[in-house]
N, C-alpha and C positions, 0 to 999 in steps of 0.2 A: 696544583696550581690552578686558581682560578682564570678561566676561558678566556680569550682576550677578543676585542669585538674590532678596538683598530690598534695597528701599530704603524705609524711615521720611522723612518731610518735614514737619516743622514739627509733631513730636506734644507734645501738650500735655492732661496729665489731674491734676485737684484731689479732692482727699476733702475737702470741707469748705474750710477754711482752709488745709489740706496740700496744698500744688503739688509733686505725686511728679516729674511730667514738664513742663521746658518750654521749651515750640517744640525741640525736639530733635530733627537730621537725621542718619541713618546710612546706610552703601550697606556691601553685605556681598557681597563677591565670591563668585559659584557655588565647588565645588569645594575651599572654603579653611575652616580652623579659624579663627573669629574670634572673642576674647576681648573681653569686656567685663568692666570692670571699678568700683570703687565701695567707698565708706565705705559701711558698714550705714545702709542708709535713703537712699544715693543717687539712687535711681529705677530701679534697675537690673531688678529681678523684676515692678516694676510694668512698663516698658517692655514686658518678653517676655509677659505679662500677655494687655497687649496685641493682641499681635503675633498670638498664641495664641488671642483671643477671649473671657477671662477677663472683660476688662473691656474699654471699648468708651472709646475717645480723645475727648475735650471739640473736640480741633481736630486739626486735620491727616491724611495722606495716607500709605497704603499699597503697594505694587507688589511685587510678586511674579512673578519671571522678567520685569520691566520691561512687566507691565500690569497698570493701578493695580484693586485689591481691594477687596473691602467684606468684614469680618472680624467677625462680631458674635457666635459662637457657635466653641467649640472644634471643635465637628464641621465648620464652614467651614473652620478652619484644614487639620483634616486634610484635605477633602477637595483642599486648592490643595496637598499633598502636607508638611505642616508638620507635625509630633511635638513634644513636650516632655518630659520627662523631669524631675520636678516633686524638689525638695530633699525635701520629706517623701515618700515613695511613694506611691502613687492604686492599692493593691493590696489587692484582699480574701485576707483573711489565713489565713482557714480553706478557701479556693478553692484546687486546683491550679495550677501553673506553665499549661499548658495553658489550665485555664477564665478565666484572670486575662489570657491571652492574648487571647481568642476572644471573651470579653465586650464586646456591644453591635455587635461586628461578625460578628455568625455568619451572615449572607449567606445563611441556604437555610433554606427552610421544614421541613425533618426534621434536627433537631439530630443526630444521629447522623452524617450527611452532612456537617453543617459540622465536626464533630471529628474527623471521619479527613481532611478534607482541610486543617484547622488543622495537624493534625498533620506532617502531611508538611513543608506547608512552615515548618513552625516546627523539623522536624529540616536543612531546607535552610538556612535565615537561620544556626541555630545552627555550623552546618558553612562557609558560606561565611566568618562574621566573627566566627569562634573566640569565639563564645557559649555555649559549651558550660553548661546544665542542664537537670535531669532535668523532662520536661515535665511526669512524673507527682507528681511532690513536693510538698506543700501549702507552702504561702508562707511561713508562720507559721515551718517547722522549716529554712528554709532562713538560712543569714549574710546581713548587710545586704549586703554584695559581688555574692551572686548573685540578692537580691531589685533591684539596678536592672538588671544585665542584661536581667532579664525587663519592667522597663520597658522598656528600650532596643526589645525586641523585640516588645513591646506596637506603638513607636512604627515599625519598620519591616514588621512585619505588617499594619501601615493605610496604608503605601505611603508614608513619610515621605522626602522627600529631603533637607528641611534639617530638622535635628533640633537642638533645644532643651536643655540640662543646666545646670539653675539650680543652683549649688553640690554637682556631682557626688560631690566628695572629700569633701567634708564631715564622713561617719559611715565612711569606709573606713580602712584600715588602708594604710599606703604600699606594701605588695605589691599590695594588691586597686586604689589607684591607680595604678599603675605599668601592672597588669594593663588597664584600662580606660583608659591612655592609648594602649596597642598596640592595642585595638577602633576610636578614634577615628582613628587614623592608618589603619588598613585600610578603613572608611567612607569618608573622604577620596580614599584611592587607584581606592574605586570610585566617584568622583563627586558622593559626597555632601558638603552644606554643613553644619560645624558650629555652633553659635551657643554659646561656654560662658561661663557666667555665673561668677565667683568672687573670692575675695578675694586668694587665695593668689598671688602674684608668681610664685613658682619655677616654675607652674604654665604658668604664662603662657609666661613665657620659654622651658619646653619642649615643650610641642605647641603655640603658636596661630601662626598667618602673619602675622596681626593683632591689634592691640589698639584697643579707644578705652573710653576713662575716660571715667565720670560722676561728677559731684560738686556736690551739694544740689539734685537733680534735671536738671541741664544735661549738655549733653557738651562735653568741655573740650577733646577732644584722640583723635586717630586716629593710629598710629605704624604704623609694619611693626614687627612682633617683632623681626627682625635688627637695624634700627638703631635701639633704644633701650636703656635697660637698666635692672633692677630698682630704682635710687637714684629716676632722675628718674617715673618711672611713679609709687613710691610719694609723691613730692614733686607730681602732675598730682591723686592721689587724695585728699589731705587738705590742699591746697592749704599748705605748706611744708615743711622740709625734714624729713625721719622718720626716728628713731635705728632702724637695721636688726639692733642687735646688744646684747645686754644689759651694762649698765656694772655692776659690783658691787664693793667690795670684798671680802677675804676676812672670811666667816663665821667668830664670837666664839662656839661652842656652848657653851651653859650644861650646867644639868640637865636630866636626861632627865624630859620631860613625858608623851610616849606612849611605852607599853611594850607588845610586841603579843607573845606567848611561846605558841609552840607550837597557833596558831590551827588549826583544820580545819572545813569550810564545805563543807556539799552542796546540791546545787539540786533544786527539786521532783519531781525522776525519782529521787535519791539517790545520783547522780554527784557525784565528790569535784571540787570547782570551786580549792579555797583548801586545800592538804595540807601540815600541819605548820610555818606559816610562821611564823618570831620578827622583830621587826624593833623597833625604838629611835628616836624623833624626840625632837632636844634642846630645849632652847628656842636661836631664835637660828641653827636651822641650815633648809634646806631639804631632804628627802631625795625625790628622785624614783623612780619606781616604772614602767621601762620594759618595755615588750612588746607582741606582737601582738595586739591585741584578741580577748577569748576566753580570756585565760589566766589568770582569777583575778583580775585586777584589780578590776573590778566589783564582784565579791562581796568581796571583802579589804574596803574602802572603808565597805559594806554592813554587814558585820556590827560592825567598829569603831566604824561612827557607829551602833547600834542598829535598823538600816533589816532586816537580813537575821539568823535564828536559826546561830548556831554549835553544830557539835554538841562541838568539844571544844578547851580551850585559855582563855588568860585575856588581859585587854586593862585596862592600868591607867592611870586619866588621872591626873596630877599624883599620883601615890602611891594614888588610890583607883580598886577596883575598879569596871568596867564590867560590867552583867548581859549574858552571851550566850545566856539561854534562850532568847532572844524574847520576853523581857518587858520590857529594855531603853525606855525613856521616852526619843525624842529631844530632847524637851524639857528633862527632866532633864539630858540631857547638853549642852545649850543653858547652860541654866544652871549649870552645871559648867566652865564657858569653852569648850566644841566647839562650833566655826562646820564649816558642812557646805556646801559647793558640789558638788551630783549632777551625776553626768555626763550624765543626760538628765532637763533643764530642764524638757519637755515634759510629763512623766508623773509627773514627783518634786519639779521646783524649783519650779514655777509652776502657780498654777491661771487657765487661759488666761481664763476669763470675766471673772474678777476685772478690777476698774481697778488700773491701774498701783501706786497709792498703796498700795491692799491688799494687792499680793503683795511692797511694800517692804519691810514689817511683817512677814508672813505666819511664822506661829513663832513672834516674840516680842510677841503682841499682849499679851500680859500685863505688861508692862513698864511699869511707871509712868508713863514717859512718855507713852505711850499711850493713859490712863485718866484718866479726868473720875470719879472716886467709883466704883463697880462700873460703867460704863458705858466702852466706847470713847471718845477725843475725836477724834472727826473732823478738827477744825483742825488737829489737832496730828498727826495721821495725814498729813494731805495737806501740812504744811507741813515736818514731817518728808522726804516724798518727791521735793519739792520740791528741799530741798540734795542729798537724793542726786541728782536725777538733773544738778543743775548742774554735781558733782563729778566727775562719771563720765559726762557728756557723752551723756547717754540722750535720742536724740531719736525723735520730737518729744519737744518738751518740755511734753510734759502730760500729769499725773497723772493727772486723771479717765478718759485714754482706757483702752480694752479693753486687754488684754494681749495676747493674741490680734492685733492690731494692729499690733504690732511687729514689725520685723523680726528675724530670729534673732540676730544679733549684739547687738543692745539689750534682748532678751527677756534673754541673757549676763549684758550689763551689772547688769540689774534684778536679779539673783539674788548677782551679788557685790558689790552693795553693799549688798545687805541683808546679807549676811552680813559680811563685812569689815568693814564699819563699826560692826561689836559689840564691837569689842575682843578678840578672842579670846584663849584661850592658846595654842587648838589649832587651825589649820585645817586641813580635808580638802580636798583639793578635784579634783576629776577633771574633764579636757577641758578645762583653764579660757577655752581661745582657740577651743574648738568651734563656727564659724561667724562668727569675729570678723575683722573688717577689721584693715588693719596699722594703721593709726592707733591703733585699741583695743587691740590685740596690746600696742604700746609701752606705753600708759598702764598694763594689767595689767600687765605683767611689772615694771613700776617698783613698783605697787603692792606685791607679791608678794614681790618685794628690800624696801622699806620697813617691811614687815610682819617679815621675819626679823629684819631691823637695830632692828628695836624690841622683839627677846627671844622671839616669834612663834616658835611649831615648828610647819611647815609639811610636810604630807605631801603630794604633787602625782605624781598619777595621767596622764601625757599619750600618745597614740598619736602623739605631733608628736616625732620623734626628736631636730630639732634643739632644741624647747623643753624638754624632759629635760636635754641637755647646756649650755643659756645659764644655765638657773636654778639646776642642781641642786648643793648641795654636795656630796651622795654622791649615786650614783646607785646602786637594786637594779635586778635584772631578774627576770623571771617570766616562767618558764614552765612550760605544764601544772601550773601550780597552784602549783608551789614557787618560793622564790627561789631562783635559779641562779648567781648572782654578784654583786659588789659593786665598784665601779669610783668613781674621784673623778669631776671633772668635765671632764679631759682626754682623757680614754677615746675614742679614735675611734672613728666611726661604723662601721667594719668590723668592731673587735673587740665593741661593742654588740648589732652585727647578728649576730652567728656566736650569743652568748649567749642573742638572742631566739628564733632558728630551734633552738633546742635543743643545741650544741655544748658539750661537758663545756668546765669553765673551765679546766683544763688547755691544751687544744686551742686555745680563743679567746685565749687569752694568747700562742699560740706566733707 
C-alpha cells in the first residue's frame, strides 16, 4: 500500500448554523496530485483551512506522514512540512520578489545574512522547478502568473512537501495554466504531494492522480483520475446530471445598441492599453471579446461602461452618446439601460463588509423600489435580495451575512444578479464564470442565452476560450490593444489561438 502523506478522519467544522465540514474522512497518497473538488460553498477551502491551521476542527483527527498532529496555527502546519498557496495571494505588494520570500522566516539575527543566503537558494528552487522570476522585482509590477509562483516559492522555501493550491487557475490566462500545470508535475516527480482545490473538470482530468468531491459540506466520492470522467464527477458535484455544453438557438440580431468607433485608452504611465478599436453589439446578439489577458480587454470594458478616461474616440448607447472624459456618471449609464458585471468583483463589483442584501442593490439604491419616501426601505432591500438569491442559488442563503463571507463563486453570483435582473439593454460583462463551479457555469451561460433571446446586446469579455466559443455569436480578438480579427462561433480553437498570440489574419486563416 502506497505511503499516505495526510489523512482527515471524521472532520467536522460549523460557523454558526453553517455546517462547512461534516465528519468528513480523506487519505491522500505521498507523491500523488490529488484533486478536490465542489460546488462553491461545498466545504472544500474550509477543509484545507483546516488542514493548514486557519481554522481549528469542532471534531475529528489529523495525520501527517501516518502520525496523528495537532494543527492550530499556519506556522504548525509549515513546520510538519505543509505550504498553501491561498486563491487571493498573501503577498505585500510593494515588497520585492525576494523580501515577499524571506518574510517572517529570515532565520539569522543580521538581515543581510538571511538575504544572501534567501537569495541563493531562492535562485536554486527557481532553477530546479523552472520558477523562473526576477527575485529583485516588486510584486505590484509583476503578472498575476508570476505573482503565485513566488507564492509557490514562498511555500517551498519553508520546506513544504505537500503543498496546498486553492483555485490556482483561477486569475491565469491558459498559457500561464498550462505553464504551472508543468511546475506541478515536476514537484510531483520530486516527491512532492499536491493537494489542488478547484472547480474546473478539465483540470482535473489533466494533472490530478486523484480526485474526491465534496458536496454541501460532505465527501461523496474518491475516484482515480483514469477511471472516471468529466459527466459523472460533474453529476458527484451538484448532485444530478449537468448540461456540459451550451444549447442555443441561432441569434435574431436587431439594432445596433452599442457603437464603440475608434476608441484609444492609456493607463496611468500613458501606455496605449485600447488603440483605435471600433466594434458594434446589436440587440439580440452576443459578441465575445477573446485574448490573452493584458491585451486591452480590461480597459476596453472600462472606459465603455465609464469606469476608465478615453483619451480619444466615441461610444454611443442606444443612438446617444457616452462621455469619455472621465466624467462619465455610471450611474447615469445605469440608468440609460447599461448593466456592468467587472471582471474583479473584489475591488469594483462588491464592497466586501457590506451584507449580502446591500451589495444586491448596490448602484441602483435609488430606484423606487427601494425607497420608503427619501429614505432606504430596508424590507424591501432584504426581501428584494432574498428572490435573488433563490434564483441564482447564492448560498448560504442569507442576506444579512458579510459579503466577505462567501465564497468566490457566490460572491459571482451576487453581482450578477444584481445586475441581470435590471433588465438591461446593454450588458458588459467580463469573467462572468471567474471562480464559478460547473453547476453555476450552466445556470449563467443559460442566463446569458436568455438575456440575448430577449433582444439583450450582450458584450462578454472571457479568458475561458471555450466560453468565448459556446456563447459567442461573433467572436473579436485583441491583441496589443487592437482588434486583430473577427471569426463566427465555429472558429477553432487553433485558428483563435494563432489570433490571440498575434498572428496576422491572414496567416491564422491559412
Amino acid at each position: 500500500m502506497a505511503q499516505t502523506a495526510i489523512e482527515l478522519k471524521g472532520i467536522s467544522k460549523s460557523f454558526g448554523a453553517v455546517h462547512a465540514n461534516r465528519n468528513i474522512d480523506l487519505r491522500i497518497e505521498a507523491g500523488t496530485i490529488h484533486g478536490i473538488i465542489g460546488e462553491n460553498g461545498a466545504g472544500k477551502s474550509t477543509l484545507m483551512s483546516i488542514l493548514y491551521g486557519f481554522y481549528q476542527a469542532d471534531r475529528g483527527r489529523i495525520q501527517v506522514g501516518g502520525k496523528p498532529v495537532t494543527i492550530n496555527t499556519p506556522s504548525a502546519a509549515i513546520a510538519l512540512g505543509i505550504g498553501m498557496v491561498h486563491q487571493h495571494f498573501m503577498l505585500v505588494e510593494n515588497f520585492t520578489v525576494l523580501e515577499n520570500v524571506i518574510l517572517g522566516a529570515e532565520g539569522e539575527a543580521l538581515l543581510n545574512t538571511s538575504i544572501a543566503k534567501a537569495r541563493a537558494e531562492l535562485e536554486r528552487l527557481e532553477r530546479d522547478y523552472g520558477l523562473e522570476v526576477d527575485p529583485d522585482a516588486v510584486i505590484e509590477d509583476l503578472s498575476v502568473g508570476l505573482q503565485q509562483r513566488v507564492e509557490i516559492l514562498k511555500a517551498l522555501y519553508r520546506g513544504a512537501e505537500i503543498l496546498i493550491l486553492d483555485e490556482p487557475t483561477g486569475v491565469l490566462t491558459p498559457a500561464e495554466a498550462d505553464h504551472l500545470f508543468r511546475i506541478l508535475r515536476q514537484l510531483k516527480d520530486e516527491g512532492k504531494t499536491i493537494i489542488l482545490i478547484t472547480h474546473k473538470l478539465r483540470e482535473i482530468m489533466a494533472v490530478t492522480d486523484s480526485v474526491s468531491v465534496m458536496r454541501q459540506g460532505a465527501m461523496v466520492a474518491t475516484r482515480a483520475t483514469a477511471g472516471t470522467t468529466v459527466e459523472e464527477l460533474a453529476e458527484l458535484m451538484v448532485g444530478r446530471r449537468v448540461l456540459l455544453h451550451v444549447e442555443k438557438g441561432e441569434a435574431s440580431p436587431g439594432d445596433v445598441i452599442l457603437s464603440v468607433k475608434n476608441l484609444t485608452v492609456r493607463d496611468s504611465r500613458g501606455v496605449v492599453m485600447v488603440d483605435d478599436v471600433s466594434l458594434d453589439v446589436r440587440a439580440g446578439e452576443i459578441v465575445g471579446i477573446a485574448g490573452v489577458a493584458g491585451n486591452g480587454q480590461s480597459q476596453l470594458l472600462d472606459a465603455i461602461t465609464g469606469v476608465q478616461k478615453a483619451v480619444s474616440g466615441t461610444v454611443t448607447l442606444d443612438g446617444a452618446p457616452v462621455a469619455l472624459t472621465g466624467e462619465a456618471d455610471p450611474a447615469d449609464l445605469r440608468e440609460r439601460g447599461m448593466a456592468h458585471v467587472p471582471e474583479d468583483r473584489h475591488h469594483v463589483g462588491l464592497v466586501l463588509p457590506f451584507e449580502e442584501n446591500e451589495n444586491a442593490m448596490l448602484g441602483y439604491h435609488r430606484q423606487a423600489k427601494y425607497l420608503k419616501g427619501p429614505f432606504l426601505d430596508i424590507e424591501a432591500i432584504r426581501n428584494d435580495a432574498r428572490e435573488k438569491i433563490e434564483k441564482y442559488d447564492i448560498r448560504p442563503a442569507d442576506c444579512r451575512l458579510k459579503t466577505a463571507n462567501f465564497s468566490g463563486g457566490n460572491q459571482q453570483k451576487i453581482v450578477l444578479a444584481r445586475e441581470m435582473e435590471q433588465d438591461p439593454k446593454v450588458l458588459i460583462v467580463g469573467q462572468p464564470t471567474r471562480g464559478v463551479d460547473v453547476g453555476a457555469i450552466e445556470f449563467i451561460h443559460k442566463r446569458l442565452i436568455d438575456m440575448r433571446d430577449q433582444g439583450k446586446a450582450v458584450l462578454l469579455v472571457s479568458v475561458e476560450l471555450d466560453e468565448i466559443r459556446s456563447l459567442s455569436d461573433r467572436i473579436l480578438v485583441m491583441f496589443a490593444g487592437r482588434i486583430v480579427g473577427e471569426r463566427g462561433p465555429d472558429a477553432s480553437e487553433g485558428e483563435l489561438g494563432l489570433l490571440m498570440a498575434g498572428v496576422e489574419e491572414k496567416e491564422a486563416a491559412e
